[in-house]
C-alpha positions as CSV (number, residue, x, y, z in Angstrom):
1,X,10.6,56.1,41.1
2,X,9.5,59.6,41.1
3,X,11.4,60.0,37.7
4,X,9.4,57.3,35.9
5,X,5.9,58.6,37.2
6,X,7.0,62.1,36.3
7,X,9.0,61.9,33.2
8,X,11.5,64.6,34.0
9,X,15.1,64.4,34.4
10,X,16.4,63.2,38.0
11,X,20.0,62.4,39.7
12,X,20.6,59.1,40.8
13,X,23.0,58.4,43.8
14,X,26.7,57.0,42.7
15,X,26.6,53.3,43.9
16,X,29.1,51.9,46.4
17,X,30.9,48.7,46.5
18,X,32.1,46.4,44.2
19,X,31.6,47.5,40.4
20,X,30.8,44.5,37.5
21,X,29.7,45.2,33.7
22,X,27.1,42.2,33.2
23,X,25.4,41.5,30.2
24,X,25.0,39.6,27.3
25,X,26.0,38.9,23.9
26,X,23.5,37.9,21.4
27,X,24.8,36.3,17.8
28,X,21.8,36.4,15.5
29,X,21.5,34.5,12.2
30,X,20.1,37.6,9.7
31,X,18.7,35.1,7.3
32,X,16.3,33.7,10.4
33,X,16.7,36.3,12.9
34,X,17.0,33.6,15.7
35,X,19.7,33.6,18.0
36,X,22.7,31.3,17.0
37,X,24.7,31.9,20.3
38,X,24.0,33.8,23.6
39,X,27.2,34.5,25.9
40,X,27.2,35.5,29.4
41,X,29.0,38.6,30.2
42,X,30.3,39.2,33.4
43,X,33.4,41.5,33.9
44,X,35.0,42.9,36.6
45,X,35.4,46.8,37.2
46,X,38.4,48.6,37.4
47,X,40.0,48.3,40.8
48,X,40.4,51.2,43.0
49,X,43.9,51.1,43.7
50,X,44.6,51.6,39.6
51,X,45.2,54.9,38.5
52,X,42.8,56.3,36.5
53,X,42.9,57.2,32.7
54,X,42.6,60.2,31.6
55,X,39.0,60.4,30.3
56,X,36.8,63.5,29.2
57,X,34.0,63.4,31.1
58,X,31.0,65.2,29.9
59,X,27.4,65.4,31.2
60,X,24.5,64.7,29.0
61,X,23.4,68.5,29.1
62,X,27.0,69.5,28.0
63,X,27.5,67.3,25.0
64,X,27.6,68.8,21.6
65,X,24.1,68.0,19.9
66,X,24.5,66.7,16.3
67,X,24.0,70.2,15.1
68,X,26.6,71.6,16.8
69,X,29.0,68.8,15.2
């Protein structure tokens, strides 16, 4: 909370347990803008006992800025 009333950067703790990407999927009609068809998204995590992929993992502070690129 501290890091809403403040407004400066803070770590969060690295949740436990079971991991899901939820969400939703919005198709929108440009001509209208309303929505033509709103799907539920609700995916499971990778499991621990899959080896892991090799991905670069970079911290927000490391990235290159858009200059840099």
């Amino acid at each position: 909370m501290n890091r809403f009333i403040s407004n400066l950067p803070a770590s969060f703790p690295v949740a436990g347990g079971e991991v899901r990407l939820r969400g939703a999927l919005i198709e929108i009609d440009e001509s209208t803008g309303r929505a033509l068809r709103i799907t539920r998204i609700d995916e499971p995590g990778p499991s621990e006992s899959a080896s892991p992929e090799a991905e670069p993992k970079m911290d927000i502070e490391q990235a290159p800025s858009p200059e840099q690129t």
